[in-house]
C-alpha positions in Angstrom: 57.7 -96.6 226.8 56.8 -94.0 224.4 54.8 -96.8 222.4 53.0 -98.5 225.4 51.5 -95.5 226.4 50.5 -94.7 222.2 48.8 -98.2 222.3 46.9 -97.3 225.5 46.2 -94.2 223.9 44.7 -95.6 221.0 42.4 -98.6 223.4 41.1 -95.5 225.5 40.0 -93.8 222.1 38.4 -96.7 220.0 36.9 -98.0 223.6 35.4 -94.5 224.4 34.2 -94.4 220.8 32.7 -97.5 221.1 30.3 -96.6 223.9 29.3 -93.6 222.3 28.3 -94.8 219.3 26.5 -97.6 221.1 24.6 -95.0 223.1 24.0 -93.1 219.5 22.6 -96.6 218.4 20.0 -96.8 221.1 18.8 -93.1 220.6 18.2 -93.6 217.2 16.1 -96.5 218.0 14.1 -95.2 220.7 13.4 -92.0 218.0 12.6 -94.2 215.5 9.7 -95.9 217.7 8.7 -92.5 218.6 8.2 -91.3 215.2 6.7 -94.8 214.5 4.0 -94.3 217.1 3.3 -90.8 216.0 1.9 -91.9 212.3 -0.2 -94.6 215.1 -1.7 -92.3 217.0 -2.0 -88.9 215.4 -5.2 -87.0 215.2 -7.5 -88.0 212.2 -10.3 -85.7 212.9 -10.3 -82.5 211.0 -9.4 -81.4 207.6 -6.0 -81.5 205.2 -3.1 -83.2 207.0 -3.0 -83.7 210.5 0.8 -84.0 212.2 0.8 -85.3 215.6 3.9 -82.6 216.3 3.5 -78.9 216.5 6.7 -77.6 214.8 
């Protein structure tokens, strides 16, 4: 008994693990695109380097 329930333990744990780091996978994706698109469309008037972020 004691085992089942450490086995279903475990399959909750790697399963719940699983989606997160698939979630994790797709925000890194969608950031990278963002970052991507800012060296696309940043501002090129003016002087020295431009950033297309304020920070």
């Amino acid at each position: 008994m004691l085992a089942l329930l450490l086995v279903l333990l475990i399959i909750v744990v790697l399963f719940g693990a699983g989606f997160a780091l698939h979630i994790l996978w797709w925000i890194a994706v969608a950031a990278l695109v963002l970052w991507l698109l800012g060296f696309l469309f940043r501002d090129r008037s003016g002087s020295g380097r431009s950033r297309w972020y304020r920070w």
